[in-house]
PDB file as gemmi writes it, atoms N, CA and C in Angstrom:
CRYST1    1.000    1.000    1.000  90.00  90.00  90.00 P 1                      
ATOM      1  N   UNK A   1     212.393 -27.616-131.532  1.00  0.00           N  
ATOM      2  CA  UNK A   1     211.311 -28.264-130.823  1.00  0.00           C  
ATOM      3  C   UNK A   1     210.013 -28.073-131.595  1.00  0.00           C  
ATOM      4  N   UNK A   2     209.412 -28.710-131.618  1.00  0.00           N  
ATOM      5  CA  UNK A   2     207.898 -28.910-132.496  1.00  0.00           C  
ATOM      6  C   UNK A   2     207.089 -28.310-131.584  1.00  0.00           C  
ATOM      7  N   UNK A   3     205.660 -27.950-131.944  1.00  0.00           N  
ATOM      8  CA  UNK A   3     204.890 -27.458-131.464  1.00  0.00           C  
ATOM      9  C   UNK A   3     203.732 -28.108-130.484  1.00  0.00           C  
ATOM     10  N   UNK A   4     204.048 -29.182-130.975  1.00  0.00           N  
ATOM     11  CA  UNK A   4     203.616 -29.772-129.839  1.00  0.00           C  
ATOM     12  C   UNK A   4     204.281 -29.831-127.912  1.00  0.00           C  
ATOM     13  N   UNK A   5     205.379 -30.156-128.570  1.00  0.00           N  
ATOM     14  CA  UNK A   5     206.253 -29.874-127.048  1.00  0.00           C  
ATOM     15  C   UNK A   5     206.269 -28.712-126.762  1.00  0.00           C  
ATOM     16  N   UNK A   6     206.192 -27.415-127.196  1.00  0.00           N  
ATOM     17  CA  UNK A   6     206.268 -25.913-126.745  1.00  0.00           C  
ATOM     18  C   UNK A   6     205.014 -26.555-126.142  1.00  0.00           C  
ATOM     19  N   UNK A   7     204.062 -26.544-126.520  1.00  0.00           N  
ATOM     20  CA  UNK A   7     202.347 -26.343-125.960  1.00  0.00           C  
ATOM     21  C   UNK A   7     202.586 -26.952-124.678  1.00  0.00           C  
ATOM     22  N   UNK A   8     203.245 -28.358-124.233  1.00  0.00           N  
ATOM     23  CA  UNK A   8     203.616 -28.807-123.423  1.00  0.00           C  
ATOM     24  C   UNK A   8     203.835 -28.594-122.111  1.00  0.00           C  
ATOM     25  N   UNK A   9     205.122 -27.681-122.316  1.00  0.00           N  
ATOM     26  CA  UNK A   9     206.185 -26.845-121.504  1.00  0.00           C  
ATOM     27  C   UNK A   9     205.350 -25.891-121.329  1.00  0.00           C  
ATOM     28  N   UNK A  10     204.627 -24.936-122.043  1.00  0.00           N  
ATOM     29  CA  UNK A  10     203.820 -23.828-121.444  1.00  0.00           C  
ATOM     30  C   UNK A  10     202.652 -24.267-120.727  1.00  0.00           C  
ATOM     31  N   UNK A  11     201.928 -25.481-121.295  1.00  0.00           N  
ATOM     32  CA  UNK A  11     201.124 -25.789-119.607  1.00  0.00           C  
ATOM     33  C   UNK A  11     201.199 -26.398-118.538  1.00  0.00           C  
ATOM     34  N   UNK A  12     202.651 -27.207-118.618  1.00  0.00           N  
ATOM     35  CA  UNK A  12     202.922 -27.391-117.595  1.00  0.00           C  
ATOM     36  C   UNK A  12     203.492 -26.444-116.434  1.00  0.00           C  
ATOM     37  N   UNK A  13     204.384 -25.448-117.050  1.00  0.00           N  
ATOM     38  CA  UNK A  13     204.744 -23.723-116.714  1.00  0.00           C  
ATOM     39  C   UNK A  13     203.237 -23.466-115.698  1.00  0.00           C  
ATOM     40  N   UNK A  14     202.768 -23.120-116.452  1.00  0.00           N  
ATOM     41  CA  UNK A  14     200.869 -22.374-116.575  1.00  0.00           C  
ATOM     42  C   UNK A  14     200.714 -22.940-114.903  1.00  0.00           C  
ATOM     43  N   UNK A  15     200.520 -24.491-115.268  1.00  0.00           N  
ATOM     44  CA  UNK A  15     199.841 -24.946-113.892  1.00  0.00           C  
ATOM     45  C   UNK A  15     200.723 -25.291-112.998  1.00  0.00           C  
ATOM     46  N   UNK A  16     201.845 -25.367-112.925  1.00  0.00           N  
ATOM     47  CA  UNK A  16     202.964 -24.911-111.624  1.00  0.00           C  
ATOM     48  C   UNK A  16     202.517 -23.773-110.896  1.00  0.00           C  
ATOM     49  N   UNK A  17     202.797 -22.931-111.841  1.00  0.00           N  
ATOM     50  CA  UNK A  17     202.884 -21.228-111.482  1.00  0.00           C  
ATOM     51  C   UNK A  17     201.214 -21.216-110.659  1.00  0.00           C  
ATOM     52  N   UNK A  18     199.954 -21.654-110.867  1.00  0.00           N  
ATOM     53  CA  UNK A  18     198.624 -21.706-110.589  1.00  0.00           C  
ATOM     54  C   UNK A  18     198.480 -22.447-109.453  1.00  0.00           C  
ATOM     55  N   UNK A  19     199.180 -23.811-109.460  1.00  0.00           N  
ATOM     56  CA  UNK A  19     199.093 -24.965-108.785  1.00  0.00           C  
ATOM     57  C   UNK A  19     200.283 -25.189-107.439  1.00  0.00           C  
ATOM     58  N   UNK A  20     201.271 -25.284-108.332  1.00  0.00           N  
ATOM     59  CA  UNK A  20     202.498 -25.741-107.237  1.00  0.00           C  
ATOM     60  C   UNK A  20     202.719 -26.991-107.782  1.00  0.00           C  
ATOM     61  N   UNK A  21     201.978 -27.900-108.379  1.00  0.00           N  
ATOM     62  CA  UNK A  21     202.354 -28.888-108.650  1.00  0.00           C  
ATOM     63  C   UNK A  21     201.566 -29.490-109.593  1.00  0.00           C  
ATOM     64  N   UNK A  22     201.502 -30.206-110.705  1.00  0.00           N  
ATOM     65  CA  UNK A  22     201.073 -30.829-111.796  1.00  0.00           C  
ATOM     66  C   UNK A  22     201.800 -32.128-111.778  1.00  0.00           C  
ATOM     67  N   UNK A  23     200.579 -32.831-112.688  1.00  0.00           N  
ATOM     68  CA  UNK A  23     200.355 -34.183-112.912  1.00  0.00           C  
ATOM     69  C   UNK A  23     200.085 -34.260-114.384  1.00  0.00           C  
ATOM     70  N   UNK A  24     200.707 -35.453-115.233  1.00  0.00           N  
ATOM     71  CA  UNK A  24     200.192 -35.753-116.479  1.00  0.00           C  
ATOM     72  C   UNK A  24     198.575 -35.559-116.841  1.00  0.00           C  
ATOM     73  N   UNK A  25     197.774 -36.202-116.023  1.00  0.00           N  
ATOM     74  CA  UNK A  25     196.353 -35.783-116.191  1.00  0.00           C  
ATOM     75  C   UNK A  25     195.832 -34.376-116.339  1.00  0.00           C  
ATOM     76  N   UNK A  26     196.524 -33.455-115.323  1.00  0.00           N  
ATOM     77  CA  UNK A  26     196.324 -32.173-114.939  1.00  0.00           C  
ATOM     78  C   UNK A  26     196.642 -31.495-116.730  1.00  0.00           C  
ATOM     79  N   UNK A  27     197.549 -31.923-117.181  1.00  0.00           N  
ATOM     80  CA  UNK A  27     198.032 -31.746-118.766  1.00  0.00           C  
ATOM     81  C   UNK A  27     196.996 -31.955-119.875  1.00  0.00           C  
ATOM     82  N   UNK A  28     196.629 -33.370-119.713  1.00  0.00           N  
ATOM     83  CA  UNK A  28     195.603 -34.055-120.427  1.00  0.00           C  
ATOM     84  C   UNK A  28     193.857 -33.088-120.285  1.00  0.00           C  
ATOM     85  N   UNK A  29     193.861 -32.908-119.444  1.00  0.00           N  
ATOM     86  CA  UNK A  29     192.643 -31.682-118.865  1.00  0.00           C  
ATOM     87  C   UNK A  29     192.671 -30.321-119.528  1.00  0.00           C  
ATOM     88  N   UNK A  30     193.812 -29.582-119.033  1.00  0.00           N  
ATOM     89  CA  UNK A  30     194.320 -28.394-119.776  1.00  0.00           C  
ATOM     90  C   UNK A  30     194.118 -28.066-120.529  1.00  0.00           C  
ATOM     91  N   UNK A  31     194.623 -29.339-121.840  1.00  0.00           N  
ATOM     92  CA  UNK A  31     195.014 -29.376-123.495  1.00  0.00           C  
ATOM     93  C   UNK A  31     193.583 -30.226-123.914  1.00  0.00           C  
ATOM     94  N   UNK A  32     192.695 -30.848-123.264  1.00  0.00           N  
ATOM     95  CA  UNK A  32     191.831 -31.930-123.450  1.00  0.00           C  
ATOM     96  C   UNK A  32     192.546 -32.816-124.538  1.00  0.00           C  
ATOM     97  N   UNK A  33     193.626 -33.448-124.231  1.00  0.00           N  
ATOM     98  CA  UNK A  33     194.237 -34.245-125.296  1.00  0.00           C  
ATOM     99  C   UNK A  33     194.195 -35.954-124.103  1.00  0.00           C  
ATOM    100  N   UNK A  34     194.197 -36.748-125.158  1.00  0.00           N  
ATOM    101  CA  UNK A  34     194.301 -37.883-124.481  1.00  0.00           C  
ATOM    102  C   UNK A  34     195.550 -38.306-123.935  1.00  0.00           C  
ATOM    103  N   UNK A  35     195.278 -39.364-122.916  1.00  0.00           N  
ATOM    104  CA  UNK A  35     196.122 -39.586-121.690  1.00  0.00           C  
ATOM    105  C   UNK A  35     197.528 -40.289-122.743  1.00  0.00           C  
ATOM    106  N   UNK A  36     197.160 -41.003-123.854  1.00  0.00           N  
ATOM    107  CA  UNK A  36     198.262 -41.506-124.354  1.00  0.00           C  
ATOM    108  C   UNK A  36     199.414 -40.222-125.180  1.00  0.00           C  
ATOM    109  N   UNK A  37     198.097 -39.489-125.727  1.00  0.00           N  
ATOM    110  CA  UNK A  37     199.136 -37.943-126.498  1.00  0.00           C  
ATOM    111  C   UNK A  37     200.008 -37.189-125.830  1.00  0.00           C  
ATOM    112  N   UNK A  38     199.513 -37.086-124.228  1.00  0.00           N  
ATOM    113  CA  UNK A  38     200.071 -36.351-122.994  1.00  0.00           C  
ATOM    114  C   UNK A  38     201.386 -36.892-122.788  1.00  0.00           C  
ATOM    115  N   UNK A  39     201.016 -38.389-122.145  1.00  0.00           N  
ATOM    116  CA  UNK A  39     202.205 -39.458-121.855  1.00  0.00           C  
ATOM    117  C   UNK A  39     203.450 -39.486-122.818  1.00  0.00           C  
ATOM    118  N   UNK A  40     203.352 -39.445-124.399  1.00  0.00           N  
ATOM    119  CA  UNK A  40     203.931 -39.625-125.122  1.00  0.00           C  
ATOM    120  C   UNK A  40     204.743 -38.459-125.460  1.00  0.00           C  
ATOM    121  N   UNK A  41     204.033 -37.147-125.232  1.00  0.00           N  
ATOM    122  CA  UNK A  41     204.892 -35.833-125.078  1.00  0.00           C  
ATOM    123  C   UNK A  41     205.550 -35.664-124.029  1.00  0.00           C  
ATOM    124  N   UNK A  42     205.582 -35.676-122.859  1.00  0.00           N  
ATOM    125  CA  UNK A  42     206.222 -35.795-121.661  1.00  0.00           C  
ATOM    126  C   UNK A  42     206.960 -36.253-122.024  1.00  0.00           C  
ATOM    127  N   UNK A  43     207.360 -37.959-122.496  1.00  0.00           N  
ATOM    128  CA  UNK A  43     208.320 -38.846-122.310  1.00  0.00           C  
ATOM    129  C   UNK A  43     209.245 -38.233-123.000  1.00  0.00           C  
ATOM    130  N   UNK A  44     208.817 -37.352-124.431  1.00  0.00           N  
ATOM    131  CA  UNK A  44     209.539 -37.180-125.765  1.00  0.00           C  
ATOM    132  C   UNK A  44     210.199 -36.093-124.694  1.00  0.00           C  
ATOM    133  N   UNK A  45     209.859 -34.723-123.822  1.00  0.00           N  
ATOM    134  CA  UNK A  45     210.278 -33.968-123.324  1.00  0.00           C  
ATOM    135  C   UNK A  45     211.074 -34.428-122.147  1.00  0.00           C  
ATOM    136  N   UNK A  46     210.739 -35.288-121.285  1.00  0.00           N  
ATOM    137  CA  UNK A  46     212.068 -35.795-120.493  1.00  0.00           C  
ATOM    138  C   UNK A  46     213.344 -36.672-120.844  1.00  0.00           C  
ATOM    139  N   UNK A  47     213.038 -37.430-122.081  1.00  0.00           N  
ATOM    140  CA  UNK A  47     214.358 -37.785-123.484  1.00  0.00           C  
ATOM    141  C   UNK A  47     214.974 -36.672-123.416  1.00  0.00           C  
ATOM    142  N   UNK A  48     214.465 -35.815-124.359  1.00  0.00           N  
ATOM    143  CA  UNK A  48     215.024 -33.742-124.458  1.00  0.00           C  
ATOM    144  C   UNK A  48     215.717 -33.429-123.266  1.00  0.00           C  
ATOM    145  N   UNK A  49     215.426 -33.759-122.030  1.00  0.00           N  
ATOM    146  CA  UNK A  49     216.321 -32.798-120.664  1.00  0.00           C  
ATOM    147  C   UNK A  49     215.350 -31.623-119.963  1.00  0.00           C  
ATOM    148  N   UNK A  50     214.413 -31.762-120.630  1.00  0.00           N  
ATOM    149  CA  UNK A  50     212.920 -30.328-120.360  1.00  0.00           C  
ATOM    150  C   UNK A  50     212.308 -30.700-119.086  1.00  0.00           C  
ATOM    151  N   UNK A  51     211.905 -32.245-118.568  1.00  0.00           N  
ATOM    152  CA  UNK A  51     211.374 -32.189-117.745  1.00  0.00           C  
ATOM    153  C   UNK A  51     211.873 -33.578-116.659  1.00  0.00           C  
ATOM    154  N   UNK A  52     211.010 -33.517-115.775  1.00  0.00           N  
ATOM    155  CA  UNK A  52     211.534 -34.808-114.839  1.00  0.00           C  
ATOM    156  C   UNK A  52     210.246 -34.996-114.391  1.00  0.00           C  
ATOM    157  N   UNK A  53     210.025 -36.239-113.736  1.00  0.00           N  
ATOM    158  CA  UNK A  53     208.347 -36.767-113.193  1.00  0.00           C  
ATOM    159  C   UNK A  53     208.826 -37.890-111.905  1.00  0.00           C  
ATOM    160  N   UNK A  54     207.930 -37.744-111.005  1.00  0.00           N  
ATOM    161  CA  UNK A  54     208.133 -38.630-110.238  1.00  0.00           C  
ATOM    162  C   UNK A  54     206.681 -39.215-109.836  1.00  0.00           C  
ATOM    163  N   UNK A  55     206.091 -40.000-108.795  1.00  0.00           N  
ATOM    164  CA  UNK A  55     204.869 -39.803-108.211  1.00  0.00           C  
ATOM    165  C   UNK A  55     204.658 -39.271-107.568  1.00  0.00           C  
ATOM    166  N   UNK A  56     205.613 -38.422-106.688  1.00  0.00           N  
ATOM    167  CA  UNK A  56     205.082 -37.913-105.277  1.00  0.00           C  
ATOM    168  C   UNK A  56     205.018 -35.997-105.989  1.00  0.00           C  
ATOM    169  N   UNK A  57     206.223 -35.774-106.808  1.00  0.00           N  
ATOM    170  CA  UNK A  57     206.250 -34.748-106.858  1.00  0.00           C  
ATOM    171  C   UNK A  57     205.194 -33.995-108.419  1.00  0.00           C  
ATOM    172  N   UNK A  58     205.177 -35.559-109.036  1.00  0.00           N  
ATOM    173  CA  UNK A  58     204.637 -35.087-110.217  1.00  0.00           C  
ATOM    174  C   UNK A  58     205.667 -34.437-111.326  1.00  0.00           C  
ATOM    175  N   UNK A  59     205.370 -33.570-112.354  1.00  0.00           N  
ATOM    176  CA  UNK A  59     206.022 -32.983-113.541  1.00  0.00           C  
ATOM    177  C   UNK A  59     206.872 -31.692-113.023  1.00  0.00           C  
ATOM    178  N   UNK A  60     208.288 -31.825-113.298  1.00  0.00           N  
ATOM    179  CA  UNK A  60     208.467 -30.882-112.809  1.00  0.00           C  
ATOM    180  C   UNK A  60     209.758 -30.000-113.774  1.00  0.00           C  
ATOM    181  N   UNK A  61     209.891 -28.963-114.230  1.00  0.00           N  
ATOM    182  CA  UNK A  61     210.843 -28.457-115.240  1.00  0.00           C  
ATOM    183  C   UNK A  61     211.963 -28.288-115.115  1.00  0.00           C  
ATOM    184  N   UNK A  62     212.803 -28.952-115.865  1.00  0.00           N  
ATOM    185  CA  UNK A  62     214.699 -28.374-115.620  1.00  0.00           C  
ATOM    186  C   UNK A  62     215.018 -27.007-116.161  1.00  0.00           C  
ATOM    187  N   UNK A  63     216.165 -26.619-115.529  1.00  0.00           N  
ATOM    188  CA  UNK A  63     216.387 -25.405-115.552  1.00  0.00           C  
ATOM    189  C   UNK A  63     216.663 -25.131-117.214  1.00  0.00           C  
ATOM    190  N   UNK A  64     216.996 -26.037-118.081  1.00  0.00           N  
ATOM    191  CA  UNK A  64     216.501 -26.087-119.537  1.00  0.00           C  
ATOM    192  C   UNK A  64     215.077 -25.978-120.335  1.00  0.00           C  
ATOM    193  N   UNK A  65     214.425 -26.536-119.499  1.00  0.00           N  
ATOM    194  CA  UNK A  65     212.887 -26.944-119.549  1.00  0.00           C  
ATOM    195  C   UNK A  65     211.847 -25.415-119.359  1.00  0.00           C  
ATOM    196  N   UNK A  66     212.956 -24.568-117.884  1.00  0.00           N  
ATOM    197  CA  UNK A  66     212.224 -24.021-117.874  1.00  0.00           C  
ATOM    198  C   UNK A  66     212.094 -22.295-118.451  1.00  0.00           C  
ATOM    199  N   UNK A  67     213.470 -22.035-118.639  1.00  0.00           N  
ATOM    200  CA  UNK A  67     213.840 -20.912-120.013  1.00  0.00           C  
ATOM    201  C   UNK A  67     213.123 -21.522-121.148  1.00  0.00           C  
ATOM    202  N   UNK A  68     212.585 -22.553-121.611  1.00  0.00           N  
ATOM    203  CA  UNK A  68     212.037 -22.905-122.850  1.00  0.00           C  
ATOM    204  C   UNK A  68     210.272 -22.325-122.870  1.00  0.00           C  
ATOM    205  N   UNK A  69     210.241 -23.163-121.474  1.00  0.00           N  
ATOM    206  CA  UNK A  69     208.856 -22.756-120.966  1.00  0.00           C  
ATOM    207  C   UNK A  69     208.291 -20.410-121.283  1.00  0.00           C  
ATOM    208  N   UNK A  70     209.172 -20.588-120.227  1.00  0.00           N  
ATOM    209  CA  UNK A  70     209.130 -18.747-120.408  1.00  0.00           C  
ATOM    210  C   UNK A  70     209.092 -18.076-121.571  1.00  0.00           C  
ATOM    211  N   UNK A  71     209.898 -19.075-122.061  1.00  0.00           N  
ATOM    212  CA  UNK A  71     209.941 -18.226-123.960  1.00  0.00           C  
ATOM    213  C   UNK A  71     208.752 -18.159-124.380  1.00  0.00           C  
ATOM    214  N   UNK A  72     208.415 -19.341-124.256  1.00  0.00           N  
ATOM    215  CA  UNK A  72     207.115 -19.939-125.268  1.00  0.00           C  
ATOM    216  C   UNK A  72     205.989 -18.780-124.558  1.00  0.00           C  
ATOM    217  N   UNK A  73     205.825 -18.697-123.031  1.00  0.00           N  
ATOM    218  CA  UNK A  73     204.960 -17.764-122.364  1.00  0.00           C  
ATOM    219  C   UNK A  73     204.687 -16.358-122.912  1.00  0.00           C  
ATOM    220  N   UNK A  74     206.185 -15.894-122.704  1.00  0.00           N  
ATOM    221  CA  UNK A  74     206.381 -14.473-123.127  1.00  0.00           C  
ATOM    222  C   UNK A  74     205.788 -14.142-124.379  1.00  0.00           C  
ATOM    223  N   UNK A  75     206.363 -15.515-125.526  1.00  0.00           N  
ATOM    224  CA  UNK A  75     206.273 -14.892-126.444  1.00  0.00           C  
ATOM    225  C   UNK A  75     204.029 -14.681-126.700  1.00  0.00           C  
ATOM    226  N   UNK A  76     203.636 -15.814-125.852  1.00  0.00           N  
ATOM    227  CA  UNK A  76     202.168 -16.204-126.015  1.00  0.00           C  
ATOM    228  C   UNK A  76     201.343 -14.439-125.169  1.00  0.00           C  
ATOM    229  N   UNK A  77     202.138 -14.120-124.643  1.00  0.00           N  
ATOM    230  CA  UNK A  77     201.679 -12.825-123.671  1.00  0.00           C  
ATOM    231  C   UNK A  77     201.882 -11.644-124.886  1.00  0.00           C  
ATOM    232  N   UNK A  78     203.042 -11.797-125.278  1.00  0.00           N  
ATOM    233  CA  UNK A  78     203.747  -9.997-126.215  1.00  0.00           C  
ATOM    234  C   UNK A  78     202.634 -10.394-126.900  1.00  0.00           C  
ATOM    235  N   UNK A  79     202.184 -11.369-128.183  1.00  0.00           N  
ATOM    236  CA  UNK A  79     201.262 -11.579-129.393  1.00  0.00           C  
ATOM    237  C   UNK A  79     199.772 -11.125-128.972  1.00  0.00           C  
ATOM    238  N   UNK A  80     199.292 -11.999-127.623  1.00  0.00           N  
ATOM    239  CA  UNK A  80     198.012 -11.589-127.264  1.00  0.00           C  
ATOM    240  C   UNK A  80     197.674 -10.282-126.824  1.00  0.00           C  
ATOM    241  N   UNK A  81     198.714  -9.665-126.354  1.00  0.00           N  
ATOM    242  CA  UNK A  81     198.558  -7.667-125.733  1.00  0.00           C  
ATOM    243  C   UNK A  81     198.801  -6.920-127.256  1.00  0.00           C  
ATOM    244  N   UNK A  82     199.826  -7.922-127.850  1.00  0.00           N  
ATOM    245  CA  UNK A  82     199.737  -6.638-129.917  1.00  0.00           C  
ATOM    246  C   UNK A  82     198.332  -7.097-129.968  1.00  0.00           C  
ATOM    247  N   UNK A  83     197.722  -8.169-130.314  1.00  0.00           N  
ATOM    248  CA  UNK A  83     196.695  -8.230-131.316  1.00  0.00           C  
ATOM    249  C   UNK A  83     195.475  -7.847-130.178  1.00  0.00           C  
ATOM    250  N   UNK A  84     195.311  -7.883-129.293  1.00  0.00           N  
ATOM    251  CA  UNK A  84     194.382  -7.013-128.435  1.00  0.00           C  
ATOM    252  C   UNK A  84     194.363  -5.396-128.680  1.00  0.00           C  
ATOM    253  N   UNK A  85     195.744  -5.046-128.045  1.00  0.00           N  
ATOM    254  CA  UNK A  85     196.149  -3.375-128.874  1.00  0.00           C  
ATOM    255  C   UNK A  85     195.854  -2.941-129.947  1.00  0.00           C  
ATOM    256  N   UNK A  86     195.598  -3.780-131.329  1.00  0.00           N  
ATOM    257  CA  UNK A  86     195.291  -3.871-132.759  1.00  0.00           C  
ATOM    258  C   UNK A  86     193.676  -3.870-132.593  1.00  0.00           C  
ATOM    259  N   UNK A  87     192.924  -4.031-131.726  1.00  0.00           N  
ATOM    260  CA  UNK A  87     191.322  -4.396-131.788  1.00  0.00           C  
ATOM    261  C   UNK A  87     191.216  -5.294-131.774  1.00  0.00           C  
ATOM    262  N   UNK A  88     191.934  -7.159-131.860  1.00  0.00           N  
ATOM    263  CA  UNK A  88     191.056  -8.408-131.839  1.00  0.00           C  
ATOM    264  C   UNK A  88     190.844  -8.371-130.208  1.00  0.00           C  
ATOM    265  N   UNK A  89     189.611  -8.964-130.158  1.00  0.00           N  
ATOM    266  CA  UNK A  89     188.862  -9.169-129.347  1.00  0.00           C  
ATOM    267  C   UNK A  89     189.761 -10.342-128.110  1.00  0.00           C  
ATOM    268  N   UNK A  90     190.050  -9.901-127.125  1.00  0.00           N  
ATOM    269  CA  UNK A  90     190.861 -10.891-126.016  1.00  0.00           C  
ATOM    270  C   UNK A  90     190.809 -12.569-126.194  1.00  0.00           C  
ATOM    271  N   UNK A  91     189.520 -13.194-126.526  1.00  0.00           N  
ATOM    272  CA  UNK A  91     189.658 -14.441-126.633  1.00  0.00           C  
ATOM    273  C   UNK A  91     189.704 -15.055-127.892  1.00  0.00           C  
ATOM    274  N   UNK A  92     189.830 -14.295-129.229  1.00  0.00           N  
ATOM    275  CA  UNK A  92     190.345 -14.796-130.352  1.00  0.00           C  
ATOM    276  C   UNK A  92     191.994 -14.157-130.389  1.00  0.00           C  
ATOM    277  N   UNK A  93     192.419 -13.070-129.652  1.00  0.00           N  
ATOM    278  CA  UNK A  93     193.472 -12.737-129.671  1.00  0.00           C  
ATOM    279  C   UNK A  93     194.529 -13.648-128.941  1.00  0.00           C  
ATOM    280  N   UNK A  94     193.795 -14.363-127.921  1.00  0.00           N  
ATOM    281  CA  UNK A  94     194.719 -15.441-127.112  1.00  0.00           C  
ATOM    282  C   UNK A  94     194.729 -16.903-128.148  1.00  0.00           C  
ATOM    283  N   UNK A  95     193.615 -17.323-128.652  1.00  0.00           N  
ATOM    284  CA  UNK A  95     193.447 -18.449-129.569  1.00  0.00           C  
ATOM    285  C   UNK A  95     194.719 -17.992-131.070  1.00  0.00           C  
ATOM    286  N   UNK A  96     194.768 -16.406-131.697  1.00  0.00           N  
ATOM    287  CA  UNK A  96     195.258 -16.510-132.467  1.00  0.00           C  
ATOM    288  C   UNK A  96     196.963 -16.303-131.821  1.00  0.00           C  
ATOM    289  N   UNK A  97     197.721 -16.028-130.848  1.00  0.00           N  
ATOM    290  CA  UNK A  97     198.536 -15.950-130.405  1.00  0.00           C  
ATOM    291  C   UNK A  97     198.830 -17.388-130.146  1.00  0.00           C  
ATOM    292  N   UNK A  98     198.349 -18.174-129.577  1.00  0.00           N  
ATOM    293  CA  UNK A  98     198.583 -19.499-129.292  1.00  0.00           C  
ATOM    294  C   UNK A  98     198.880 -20.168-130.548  1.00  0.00           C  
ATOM    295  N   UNK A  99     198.334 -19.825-131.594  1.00  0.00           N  
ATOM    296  CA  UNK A  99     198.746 -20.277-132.739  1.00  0.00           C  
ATOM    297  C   UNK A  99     200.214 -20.035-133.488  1.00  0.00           C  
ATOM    298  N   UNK A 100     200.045 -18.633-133.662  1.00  0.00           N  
ATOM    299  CA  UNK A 100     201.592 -17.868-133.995  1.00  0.00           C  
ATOM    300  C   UNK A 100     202.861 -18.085-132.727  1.00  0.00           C  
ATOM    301  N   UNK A 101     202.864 -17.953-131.441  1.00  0.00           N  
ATOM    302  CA  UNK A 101     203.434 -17.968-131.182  1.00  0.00           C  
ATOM    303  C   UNK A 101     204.899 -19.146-131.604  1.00  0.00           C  
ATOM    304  N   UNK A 102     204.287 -20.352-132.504  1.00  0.00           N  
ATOM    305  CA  UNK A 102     205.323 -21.198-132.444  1.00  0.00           C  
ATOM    306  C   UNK A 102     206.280 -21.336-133.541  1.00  0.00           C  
ATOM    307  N   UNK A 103     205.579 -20.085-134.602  1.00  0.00           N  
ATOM    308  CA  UNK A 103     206.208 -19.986-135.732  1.00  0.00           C  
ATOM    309  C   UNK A 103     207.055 -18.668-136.142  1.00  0.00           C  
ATOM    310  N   UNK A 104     206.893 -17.280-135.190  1.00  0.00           N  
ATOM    311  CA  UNK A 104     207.360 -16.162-135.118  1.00  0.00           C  
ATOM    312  C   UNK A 104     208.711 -16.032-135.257  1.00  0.00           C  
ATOM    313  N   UNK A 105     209.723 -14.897-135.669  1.00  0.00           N  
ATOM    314  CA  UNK A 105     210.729 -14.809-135.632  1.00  0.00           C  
ATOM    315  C   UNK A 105     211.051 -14.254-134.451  1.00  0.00           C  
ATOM    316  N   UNK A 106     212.579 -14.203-134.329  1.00  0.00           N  
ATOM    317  CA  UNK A 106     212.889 -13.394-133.051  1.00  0.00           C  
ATOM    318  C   UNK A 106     212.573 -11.627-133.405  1.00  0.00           C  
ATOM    319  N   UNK A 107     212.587 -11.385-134.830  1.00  0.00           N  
ATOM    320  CA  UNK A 107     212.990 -10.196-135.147  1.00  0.00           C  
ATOM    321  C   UNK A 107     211.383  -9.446-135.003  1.00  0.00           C  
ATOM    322  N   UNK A 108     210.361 -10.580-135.299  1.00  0.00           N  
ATOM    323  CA  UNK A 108     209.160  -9.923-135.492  1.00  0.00           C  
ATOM    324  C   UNK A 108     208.817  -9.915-134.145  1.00  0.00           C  
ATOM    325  N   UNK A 109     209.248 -10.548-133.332  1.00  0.00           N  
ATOM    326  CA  UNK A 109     208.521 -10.290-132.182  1.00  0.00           C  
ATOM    327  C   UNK A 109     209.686  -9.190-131.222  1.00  0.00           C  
ATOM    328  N   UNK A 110     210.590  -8.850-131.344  1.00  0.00           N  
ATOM    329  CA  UNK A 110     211.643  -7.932-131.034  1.00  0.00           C  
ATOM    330  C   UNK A 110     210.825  -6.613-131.444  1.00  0.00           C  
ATOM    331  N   UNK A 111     209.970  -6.667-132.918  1.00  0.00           N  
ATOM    332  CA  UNK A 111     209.693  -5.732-133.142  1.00  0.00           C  
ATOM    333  C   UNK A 111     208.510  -5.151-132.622  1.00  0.00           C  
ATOM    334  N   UNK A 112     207.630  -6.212-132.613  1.00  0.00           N  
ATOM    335  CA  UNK A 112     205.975  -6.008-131.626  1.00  0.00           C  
ATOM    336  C   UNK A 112     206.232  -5.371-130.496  1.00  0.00           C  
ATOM    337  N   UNK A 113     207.390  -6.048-129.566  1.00  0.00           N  
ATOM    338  CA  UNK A 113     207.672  -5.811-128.413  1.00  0.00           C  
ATOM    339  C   UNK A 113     207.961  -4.365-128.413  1.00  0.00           C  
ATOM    340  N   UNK A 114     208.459  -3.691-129.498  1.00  0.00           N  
ATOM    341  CA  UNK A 114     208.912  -2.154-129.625  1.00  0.00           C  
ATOM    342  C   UNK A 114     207.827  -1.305-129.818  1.00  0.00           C  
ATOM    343  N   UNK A 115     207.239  -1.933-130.733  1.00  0.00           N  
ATOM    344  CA  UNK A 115     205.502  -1.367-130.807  1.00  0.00           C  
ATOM    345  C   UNK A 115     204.813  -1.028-129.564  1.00  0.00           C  
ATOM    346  N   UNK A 116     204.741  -2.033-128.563  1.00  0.00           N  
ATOM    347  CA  UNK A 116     204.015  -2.433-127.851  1.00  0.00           C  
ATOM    348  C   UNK A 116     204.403  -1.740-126.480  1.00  0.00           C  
ATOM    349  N   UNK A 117     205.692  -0.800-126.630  1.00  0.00           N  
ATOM    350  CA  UNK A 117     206.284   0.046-125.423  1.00  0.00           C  
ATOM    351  C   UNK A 117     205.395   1.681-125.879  1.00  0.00           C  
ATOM    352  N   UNK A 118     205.407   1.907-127.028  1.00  0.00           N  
ATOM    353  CA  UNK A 118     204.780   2.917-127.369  1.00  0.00           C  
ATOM    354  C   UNK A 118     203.521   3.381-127.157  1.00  0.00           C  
TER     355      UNK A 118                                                      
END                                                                             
């Protein structure tokens, strides 16, 4: 999955978990990306099996969609508590986690995570 669709799945995750319910716009807001970039990721993610949309209920995650979602979370949570723990400052530590998170190994972040019990 590209990084664009992780970003996706984690704010749509984000504003469930906040909300109860999300809307493509609610996405477009989030990410400040335009209504066509939003639309066009969604669609690419309900092709995939990640998500489903209706009008009444709005965006909502398959049980594929939503282990993808969590990953992407977890892994955006373990990166921002190491590089906070390390001294970066909380809101470049979330900006630089948001970044890494989509390129990390399992092993490096297996390993942070070991760090990060200590």
């Amino acid at each position: 999955m590209r990084e664009s669709g992780e970003m996706y799945l984690e704010t749509v995750y984000c504003l469930l978990k906040d909300r109860g319910r999300v809307f493509a716009v609610d996405v477009c807001d989030a990410l400040s990306y335009a209504k066509s970039s939003v639309s066009r990721g969604i669609n690419n993610l309900k092709k995939q099996g990640y998500l489903t949309a209706d009008d009444k209920n709005g965006l909502l995650l398959t049980e594929e969609g939503l282990k993808k979602a969590e990953s992407v979370f977890e892994r955006h949570a373990v990166l921002t508590a190491f590089l906070m723990k390390i001294g970066v400052a909380e809101d470049v530590a979330e900006q630089d986690a948001c970044k890494i998170e989509h390129v990390i190994s399992v092993e490096t972040l297996n390993a942070i995570k070991e760090e990060l019990k200590k």
